[in-house]
N, CA, C and O atoms as a Tripos MOL2 file, in Angstrom:
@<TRIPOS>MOLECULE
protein
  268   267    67     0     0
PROTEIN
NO_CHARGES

@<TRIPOS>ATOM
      1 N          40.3690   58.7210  -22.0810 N.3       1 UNK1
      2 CA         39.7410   57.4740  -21.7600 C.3       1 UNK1
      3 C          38.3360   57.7810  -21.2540 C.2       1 UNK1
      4 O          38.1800   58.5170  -20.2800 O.2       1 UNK1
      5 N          37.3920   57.2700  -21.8500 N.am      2 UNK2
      6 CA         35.9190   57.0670  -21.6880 C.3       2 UNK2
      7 C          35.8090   56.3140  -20.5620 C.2       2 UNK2
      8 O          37.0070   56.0330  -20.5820 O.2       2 UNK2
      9 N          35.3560   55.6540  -19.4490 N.am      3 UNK3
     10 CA         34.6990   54.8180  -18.7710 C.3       3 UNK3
     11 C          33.3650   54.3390  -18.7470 C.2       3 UNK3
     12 O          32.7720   55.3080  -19.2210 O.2       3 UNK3
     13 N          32.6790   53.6590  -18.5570 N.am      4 UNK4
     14 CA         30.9960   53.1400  -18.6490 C.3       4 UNK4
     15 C          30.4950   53.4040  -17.6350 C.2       4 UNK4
     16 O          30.2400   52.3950  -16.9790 O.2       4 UNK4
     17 N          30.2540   54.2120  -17.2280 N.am      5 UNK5
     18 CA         29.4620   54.4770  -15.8480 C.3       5 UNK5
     19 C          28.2920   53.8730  -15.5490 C.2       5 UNK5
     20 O          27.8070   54.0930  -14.4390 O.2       5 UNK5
     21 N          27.5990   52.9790  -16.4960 N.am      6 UNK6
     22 CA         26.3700   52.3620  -15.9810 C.3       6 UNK6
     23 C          26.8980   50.5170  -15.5180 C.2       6 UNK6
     24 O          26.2000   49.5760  -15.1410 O.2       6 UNK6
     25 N          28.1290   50.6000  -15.7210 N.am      7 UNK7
     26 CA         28.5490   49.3330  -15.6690 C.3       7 UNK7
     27 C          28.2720   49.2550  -13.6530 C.2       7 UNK7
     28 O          28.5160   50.1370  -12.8300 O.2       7 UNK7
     29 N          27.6190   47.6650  -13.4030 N.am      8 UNK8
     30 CA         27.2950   47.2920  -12.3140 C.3       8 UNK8
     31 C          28.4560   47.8200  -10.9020 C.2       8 UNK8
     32 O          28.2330   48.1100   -9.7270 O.2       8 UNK8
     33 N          29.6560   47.7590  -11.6900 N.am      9 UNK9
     34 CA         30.6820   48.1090  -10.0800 C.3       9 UNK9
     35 C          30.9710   49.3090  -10.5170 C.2       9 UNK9
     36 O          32.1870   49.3960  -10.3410 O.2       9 UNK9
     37 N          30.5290   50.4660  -11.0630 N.am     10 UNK10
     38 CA         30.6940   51.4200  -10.7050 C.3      10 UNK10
     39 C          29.4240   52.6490  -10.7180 C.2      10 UNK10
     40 O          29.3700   53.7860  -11.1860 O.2      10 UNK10
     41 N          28.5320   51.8490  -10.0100 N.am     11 UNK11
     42 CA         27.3140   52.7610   -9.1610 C.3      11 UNK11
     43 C          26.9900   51.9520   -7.7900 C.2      11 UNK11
     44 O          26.9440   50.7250   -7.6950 O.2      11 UNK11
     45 N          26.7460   53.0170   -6.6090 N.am     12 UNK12
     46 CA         26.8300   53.9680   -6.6660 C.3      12 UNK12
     47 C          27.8230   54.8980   -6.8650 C.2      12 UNK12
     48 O          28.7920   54.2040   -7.1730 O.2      12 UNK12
     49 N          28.1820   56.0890   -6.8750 N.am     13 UNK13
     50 CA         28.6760   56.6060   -7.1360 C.3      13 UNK13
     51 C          28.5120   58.0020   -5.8610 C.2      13 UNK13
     52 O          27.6170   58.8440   -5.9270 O.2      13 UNK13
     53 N          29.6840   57.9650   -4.6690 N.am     14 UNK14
     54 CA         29.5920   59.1380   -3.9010 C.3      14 UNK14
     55 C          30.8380   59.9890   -4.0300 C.2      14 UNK14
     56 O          30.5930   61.1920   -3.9400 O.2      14 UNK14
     57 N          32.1830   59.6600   -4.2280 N.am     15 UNK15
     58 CA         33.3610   60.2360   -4.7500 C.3      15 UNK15
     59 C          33.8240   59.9080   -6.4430 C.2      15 UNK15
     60 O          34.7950   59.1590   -6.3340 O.2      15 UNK15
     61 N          33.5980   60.1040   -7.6930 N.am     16 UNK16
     62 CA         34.1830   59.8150   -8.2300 C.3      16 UNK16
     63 C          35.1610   59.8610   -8.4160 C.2      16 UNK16
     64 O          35.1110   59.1140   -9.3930 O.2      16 UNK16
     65 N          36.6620   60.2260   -8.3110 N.am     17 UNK17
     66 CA         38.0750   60.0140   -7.8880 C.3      17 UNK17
     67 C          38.3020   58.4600   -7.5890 C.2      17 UNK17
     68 O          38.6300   57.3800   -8.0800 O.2      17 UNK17
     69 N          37.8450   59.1960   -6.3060 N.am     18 UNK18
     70 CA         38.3800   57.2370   -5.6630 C.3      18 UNK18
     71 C          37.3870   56.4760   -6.0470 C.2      18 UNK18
     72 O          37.8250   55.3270   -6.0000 O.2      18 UNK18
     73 N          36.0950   56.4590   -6.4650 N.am     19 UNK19
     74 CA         34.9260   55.1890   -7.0430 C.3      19 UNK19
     75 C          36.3100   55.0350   -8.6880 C.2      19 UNK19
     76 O          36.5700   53.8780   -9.0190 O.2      19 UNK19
     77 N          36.9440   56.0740   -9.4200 N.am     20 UNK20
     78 CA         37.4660   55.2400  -10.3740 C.3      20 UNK20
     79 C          38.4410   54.5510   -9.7770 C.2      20 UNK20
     80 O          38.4410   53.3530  -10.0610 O.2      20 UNK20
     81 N          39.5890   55.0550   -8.7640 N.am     21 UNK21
     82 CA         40.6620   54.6420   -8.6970 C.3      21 UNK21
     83 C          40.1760   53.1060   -8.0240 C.2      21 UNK21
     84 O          40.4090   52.1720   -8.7910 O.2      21 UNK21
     85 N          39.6770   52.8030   -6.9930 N.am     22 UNK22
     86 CA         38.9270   51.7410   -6.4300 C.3      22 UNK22
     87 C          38.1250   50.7910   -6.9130 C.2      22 UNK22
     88 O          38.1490   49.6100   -6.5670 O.2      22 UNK22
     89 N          37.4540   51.2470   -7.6620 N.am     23 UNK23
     90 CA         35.8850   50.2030   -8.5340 C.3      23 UNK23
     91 C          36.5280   49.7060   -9.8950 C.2      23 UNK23
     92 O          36.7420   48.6440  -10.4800 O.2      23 UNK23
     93 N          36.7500   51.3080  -10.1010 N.am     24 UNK24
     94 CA         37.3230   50.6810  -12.1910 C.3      24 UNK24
     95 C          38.0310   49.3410  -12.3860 C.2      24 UNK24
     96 O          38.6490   48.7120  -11.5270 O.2      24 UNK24
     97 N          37.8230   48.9990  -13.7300 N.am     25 UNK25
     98 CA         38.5030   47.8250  -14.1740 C.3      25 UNK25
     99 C          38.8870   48.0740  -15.4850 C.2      25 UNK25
    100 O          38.2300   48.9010  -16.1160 O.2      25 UNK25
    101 N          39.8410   47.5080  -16.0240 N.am     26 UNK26
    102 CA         40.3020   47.6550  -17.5140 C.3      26 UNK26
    103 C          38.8370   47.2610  -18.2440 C.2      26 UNK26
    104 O          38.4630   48.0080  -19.1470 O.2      26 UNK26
    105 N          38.0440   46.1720  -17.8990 N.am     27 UNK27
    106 CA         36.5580   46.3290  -18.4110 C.3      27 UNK27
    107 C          35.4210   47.0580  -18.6930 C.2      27 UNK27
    108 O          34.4870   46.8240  -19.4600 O.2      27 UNK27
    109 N          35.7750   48.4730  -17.5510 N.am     28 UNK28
    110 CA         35.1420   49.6070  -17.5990 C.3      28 UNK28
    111 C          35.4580   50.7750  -18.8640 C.2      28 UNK28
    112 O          34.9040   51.8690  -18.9690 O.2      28 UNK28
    113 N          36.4530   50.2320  -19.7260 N.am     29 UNK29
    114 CA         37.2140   51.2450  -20.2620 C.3      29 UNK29
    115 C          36.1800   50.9900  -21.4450 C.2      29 UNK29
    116 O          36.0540   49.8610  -21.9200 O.2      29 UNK29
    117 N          35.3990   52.1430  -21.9320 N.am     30 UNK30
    118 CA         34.4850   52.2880  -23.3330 C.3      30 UNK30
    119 C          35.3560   52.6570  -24.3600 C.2      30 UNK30
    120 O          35.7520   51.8090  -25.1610 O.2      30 UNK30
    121 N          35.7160   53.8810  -24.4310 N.am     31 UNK31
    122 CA         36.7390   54.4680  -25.8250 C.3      31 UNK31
    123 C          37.9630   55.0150  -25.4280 C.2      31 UNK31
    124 O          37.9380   55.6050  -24.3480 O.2      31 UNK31
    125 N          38.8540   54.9760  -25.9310 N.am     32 UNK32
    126 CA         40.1460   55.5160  -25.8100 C.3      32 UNK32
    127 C          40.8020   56.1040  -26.9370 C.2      32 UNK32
    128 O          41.1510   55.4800  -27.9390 O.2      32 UNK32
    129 N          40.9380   57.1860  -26.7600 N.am     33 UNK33
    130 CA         41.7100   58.4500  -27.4700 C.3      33 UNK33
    131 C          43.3780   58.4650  -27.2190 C.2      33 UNK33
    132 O          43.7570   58.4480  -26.0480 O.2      33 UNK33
    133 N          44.2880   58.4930  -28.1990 N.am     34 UNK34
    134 CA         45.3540   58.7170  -27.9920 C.3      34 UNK34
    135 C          46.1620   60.0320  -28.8580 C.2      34 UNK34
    136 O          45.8420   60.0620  -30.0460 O.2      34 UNK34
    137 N          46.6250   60.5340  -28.6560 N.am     35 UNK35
    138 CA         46.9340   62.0310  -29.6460 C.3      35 UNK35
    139 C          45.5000   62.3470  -30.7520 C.2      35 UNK35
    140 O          45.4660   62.7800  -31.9040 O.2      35 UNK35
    141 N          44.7590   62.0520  -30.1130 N.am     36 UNK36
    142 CA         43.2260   62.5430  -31.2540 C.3      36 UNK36
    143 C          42.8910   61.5770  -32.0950 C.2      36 UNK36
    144 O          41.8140   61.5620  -32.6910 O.2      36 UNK36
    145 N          43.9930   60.4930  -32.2360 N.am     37 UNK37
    146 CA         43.5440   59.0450  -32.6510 C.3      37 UNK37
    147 C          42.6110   57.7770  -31.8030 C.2      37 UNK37
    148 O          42.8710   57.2600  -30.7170 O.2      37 UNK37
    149 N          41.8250   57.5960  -32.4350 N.am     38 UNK38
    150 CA         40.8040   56.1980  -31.3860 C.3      38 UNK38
    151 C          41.4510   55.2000  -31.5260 C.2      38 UNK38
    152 O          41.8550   54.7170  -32.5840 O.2      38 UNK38
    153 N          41.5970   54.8200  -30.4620 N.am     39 UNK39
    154 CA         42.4410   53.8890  -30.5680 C.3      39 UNK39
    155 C          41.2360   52.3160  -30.0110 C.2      39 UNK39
    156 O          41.2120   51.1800  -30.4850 O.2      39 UNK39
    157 N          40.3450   52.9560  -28.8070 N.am     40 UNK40
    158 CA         39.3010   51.6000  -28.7980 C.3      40 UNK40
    159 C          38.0540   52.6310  -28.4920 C.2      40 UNK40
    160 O          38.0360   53.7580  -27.9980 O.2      40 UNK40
    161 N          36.8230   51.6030  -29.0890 N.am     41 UNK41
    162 CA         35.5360   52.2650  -29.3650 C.3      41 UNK41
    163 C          34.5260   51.2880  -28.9650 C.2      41 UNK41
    164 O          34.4910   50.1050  -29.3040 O.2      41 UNK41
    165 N          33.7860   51.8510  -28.2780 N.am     42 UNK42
    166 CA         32.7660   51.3540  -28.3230 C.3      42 UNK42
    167 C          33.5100   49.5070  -27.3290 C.2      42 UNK42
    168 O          33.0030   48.3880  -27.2500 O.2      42 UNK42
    169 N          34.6020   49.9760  -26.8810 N.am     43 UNK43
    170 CA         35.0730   48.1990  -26.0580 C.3      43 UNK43
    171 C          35.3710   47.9650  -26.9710 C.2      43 UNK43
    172 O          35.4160   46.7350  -26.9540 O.2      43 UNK43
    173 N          35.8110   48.4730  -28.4270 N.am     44 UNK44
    174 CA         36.3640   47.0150  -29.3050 C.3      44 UNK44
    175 C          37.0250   48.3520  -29.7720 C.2      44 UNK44
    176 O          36.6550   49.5130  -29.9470 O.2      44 UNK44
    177 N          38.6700   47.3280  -29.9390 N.am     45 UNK45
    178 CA         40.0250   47.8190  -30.3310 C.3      45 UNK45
    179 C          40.1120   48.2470  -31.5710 C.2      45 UNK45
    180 O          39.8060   47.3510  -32.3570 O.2      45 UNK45
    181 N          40.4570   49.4310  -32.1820 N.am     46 UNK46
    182 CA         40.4000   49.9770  -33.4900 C.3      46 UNK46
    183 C          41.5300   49.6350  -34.4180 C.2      46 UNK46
    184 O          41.6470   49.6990  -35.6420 O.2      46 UNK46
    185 N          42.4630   49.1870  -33.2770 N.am     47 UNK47
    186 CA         44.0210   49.2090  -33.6710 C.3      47 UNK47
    187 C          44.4490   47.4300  -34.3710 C.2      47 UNK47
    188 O          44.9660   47.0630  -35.4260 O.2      47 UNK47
    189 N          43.8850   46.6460  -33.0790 N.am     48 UNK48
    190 CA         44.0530   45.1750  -33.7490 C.3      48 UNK48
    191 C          43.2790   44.5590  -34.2630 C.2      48 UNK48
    192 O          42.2900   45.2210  -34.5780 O.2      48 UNK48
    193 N          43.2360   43.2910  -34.5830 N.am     49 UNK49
    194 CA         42.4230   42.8300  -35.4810 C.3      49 UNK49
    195 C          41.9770   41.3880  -34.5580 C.2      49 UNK49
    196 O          42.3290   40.3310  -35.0820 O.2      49 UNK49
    197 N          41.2820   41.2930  -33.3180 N.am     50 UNK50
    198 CA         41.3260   40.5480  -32.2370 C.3      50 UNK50
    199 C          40.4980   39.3020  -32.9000 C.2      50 UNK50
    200 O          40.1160   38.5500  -32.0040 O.2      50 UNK50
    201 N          40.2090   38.9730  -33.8660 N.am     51 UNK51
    202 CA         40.0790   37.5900  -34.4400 C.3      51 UNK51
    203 C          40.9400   37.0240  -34.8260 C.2      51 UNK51
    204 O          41.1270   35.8080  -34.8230 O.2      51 UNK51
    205 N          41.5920   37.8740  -35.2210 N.am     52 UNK52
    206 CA         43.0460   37.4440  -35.9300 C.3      52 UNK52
    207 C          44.4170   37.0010  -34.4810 C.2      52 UNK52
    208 O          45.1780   36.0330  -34.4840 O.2      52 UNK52
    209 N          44.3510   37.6320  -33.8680 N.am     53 UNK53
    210 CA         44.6420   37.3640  -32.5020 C.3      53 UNK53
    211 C          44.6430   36.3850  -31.9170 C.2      53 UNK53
    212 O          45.5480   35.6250  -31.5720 O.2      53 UNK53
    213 N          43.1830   36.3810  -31.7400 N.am     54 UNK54
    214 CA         42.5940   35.0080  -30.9040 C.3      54 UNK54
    215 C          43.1830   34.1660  -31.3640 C.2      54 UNK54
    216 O          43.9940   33.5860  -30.6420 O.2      54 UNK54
    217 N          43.0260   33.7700  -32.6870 N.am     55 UNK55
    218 CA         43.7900   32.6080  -33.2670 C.3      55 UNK55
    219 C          44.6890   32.2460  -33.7260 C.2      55 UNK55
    220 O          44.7850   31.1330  -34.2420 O.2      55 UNK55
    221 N          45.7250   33.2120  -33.6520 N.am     56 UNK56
    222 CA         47.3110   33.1870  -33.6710 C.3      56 UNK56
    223 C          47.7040   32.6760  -32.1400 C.2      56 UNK56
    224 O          48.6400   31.8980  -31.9530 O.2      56 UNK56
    225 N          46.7010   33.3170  -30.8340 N.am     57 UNK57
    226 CA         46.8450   32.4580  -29.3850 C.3      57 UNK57
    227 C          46.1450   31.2750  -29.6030 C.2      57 UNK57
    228 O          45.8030   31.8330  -28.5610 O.2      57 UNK57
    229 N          45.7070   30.4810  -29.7940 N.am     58 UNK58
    230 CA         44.9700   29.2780  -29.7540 C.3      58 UNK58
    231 C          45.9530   28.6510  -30.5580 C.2      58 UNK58
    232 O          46.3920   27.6980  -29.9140 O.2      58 UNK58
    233 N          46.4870   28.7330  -31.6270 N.am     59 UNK59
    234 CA         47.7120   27.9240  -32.4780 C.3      59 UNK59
    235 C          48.6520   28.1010  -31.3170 C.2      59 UNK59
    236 O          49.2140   27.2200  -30.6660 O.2      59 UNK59
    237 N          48.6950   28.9690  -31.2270 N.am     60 UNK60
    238 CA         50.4880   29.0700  -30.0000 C.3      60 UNK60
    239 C          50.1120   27.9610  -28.9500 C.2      60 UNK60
    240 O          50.8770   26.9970  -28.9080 O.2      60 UNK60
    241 N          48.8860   27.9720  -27.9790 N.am     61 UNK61
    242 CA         48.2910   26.9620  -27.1420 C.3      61 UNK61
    243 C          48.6130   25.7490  -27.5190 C.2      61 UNK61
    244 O          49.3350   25.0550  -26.8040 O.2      61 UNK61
    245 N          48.0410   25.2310  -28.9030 N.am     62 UNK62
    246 CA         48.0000   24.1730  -29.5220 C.3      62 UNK62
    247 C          49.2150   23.1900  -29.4780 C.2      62 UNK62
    248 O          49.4640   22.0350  -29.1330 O.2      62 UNK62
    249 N          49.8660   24.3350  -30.0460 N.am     63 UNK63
    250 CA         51.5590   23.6570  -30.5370 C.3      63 UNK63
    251 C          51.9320   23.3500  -29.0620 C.2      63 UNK63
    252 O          52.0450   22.1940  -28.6530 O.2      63 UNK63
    253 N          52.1880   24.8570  -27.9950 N.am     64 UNK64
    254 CA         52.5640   24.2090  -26.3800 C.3      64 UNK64
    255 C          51.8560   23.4810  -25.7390 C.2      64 UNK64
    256 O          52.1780   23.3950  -24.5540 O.2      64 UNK64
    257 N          50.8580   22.8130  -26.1040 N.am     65 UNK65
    258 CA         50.1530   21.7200  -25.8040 C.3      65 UNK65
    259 C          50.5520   20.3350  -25.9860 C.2      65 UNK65
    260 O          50.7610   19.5260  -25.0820 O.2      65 UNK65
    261 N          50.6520   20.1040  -27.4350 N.am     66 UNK66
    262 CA         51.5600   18.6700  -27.8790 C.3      66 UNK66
    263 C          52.9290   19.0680  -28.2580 C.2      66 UNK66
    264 O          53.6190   18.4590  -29.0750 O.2      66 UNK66
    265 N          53.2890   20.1570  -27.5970 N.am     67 UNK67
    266 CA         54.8320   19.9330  -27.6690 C.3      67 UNK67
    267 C          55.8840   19.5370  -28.6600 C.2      67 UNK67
    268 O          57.0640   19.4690  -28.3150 O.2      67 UNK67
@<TRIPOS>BOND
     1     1     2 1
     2     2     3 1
     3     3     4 2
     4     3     5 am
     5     5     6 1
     6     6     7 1
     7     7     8 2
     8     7     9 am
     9     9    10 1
    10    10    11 1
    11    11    12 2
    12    11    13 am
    13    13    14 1
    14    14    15 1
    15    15    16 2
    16    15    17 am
    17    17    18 1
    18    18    19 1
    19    19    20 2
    20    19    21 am
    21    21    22 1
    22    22    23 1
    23    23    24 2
    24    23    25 am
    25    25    26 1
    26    26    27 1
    27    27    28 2
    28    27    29 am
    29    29    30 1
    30    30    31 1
    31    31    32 2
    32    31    33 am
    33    33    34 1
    34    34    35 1
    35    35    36 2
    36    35    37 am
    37    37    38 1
    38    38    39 1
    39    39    40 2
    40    39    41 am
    41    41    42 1
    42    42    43 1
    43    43    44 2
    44    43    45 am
    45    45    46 1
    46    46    47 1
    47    47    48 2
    48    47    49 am
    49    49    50 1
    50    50    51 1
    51    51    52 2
    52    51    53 am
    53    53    54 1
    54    54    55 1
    55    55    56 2
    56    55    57 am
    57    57    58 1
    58    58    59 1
    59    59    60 2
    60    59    61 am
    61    61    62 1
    62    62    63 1
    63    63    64 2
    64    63    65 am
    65    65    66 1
    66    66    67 1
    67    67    68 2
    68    67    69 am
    69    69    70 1
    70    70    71 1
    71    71    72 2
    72    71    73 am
    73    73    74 1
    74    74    75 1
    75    75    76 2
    76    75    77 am
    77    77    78 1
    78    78    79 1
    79    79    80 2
    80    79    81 am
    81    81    82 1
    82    82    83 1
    83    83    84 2
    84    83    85 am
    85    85    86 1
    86    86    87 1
    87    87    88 2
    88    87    89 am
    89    89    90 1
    90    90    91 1
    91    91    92 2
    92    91    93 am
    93    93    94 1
    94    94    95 1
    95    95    96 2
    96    95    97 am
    97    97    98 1
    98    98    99 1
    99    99   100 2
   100    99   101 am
   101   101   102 1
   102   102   103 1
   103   103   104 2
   104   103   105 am
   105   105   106 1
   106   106   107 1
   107   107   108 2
   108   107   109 am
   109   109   110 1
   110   110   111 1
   111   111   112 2
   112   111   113 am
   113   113   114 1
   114   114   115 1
   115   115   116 2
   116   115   117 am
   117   117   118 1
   118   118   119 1
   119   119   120 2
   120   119   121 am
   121   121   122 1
   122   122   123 1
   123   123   124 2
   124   123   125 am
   125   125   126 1
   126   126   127 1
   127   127   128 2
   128   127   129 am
   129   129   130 1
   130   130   131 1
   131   131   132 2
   132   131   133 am
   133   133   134 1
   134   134   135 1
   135   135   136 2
   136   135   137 am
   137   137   138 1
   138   138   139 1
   139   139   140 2
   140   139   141 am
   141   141   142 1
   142   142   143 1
   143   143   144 2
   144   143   145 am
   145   145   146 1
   146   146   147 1
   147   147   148 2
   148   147   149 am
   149   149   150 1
   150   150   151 1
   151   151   152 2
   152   151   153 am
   153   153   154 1
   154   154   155 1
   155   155   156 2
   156   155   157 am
   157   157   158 1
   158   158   159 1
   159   159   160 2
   160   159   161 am
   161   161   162 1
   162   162   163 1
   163   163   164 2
   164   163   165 am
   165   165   166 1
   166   166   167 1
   167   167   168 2
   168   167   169 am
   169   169   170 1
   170   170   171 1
   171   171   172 2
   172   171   173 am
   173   173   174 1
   174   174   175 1
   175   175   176 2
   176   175   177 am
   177   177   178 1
   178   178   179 1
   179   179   180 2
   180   179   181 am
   181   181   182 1
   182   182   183 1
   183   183   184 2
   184   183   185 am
   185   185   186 1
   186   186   187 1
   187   187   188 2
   188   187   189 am
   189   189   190 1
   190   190   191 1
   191   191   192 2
   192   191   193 am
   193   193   194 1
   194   194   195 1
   195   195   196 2
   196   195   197 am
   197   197   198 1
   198   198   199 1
   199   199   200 2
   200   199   201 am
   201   201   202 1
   202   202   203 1
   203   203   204 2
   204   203   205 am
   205   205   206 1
   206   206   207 1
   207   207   208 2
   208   207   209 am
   209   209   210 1
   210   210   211 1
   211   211   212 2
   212   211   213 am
   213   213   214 1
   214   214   215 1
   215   215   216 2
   216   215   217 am
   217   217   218 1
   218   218   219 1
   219   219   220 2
   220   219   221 am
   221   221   222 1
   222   222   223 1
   223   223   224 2
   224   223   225 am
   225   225   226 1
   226   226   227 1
   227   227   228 2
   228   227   229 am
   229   229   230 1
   230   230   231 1
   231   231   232 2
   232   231   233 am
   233   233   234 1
   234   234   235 1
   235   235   236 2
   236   235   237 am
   237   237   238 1
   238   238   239 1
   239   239   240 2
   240   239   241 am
   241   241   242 1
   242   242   243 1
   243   243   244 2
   244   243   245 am
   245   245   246 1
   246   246   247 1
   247   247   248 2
   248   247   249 am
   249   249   250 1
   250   250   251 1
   251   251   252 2
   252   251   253 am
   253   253   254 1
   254   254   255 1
   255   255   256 2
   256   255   257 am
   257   257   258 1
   258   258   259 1
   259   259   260 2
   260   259   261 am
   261   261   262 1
   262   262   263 1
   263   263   264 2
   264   263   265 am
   265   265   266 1
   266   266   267 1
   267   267   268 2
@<TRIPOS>SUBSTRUCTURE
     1 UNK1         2 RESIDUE 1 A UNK
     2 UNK2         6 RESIDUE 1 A UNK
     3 UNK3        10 RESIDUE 1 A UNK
     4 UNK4        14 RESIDUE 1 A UNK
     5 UNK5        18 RESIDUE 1 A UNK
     6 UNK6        22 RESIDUE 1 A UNK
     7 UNK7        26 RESIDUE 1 A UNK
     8 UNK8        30 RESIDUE 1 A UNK
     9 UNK9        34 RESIDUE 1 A UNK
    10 UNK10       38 RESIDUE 1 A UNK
    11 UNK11       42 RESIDUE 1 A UNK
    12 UNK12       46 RESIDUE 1 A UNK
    13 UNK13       50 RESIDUE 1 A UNK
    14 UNK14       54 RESIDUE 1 A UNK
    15 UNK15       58 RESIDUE 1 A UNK
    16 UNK16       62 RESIDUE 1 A UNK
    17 UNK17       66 RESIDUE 1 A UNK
    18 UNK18       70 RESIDUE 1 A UNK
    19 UNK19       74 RESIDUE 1 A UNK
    20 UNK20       78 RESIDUE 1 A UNK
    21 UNK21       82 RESIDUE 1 A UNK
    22 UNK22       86 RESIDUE 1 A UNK
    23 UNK23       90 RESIDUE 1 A UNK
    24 UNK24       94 RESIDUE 1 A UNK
    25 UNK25       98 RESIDUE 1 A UNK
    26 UNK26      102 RESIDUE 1 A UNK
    27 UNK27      106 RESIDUE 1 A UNK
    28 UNK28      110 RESIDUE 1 A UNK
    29 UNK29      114 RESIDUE 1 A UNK
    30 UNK30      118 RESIDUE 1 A UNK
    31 UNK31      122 RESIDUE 1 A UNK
    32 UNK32      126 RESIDUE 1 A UNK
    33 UNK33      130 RESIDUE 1 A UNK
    34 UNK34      134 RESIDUE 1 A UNK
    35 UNK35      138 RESIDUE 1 A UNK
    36 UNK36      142 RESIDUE 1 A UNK
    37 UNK37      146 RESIDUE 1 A UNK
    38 UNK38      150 RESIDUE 1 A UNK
    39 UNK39      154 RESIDUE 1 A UNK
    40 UNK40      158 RESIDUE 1 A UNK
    41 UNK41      162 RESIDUE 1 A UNK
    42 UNK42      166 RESIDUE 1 A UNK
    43 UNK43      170 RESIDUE 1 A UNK
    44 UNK44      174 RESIDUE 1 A UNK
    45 UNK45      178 RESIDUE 1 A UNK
    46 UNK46      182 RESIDUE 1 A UNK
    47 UNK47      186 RESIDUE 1 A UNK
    48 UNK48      190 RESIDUE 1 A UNK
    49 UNK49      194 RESIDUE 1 A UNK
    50 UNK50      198 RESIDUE 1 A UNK
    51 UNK51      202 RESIDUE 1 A UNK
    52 UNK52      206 RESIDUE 1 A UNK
    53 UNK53      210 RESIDUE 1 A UNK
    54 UNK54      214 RESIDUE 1 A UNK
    55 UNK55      218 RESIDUE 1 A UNK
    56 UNK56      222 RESIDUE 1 A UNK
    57 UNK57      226 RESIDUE 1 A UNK
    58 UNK58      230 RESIDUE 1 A UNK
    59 UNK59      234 RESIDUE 1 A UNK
    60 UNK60      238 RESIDUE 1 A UNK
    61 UNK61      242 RESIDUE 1 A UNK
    62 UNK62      246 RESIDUE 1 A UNK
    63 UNK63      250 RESIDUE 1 A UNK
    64 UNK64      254 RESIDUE 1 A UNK
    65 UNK65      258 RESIDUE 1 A UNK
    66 UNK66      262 RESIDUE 1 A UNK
    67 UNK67      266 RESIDUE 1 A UNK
């Protein structure tokens, strides 16, 4: 796992340990590697298809909306 270190809540920076365990956020997360596979890059997921997503949740909303 990559982190963004220029991201606003995590500078300054006097322990990094506890500045990740403390500051980080799942928002901080840049790329993620899993067995040598990328799994997210660059903040955007390699794996899903998050348009496709979005709007499979917004239909689900919809329908539990008017019931």
């Amino acid at each position: 796992m990559v982190l963004d270190g220029k991201a606003p809540n995590m500078v300054p920076v006097h322990n990094p340990v506890s500045h990740i365990i403390y500051a980080a956020t799942g928002g901080n997360v840049k790329d993620v590697l899993i067995n040598g596979k990328v799994i997210v890059k660059d903040f955007k997921s390699m794996t899903v298809d998050e348009e496709a997503l979005i709007k499979e949740c917004r239909s689900i909303q919809e329908h539990i909306s008017n019931g």
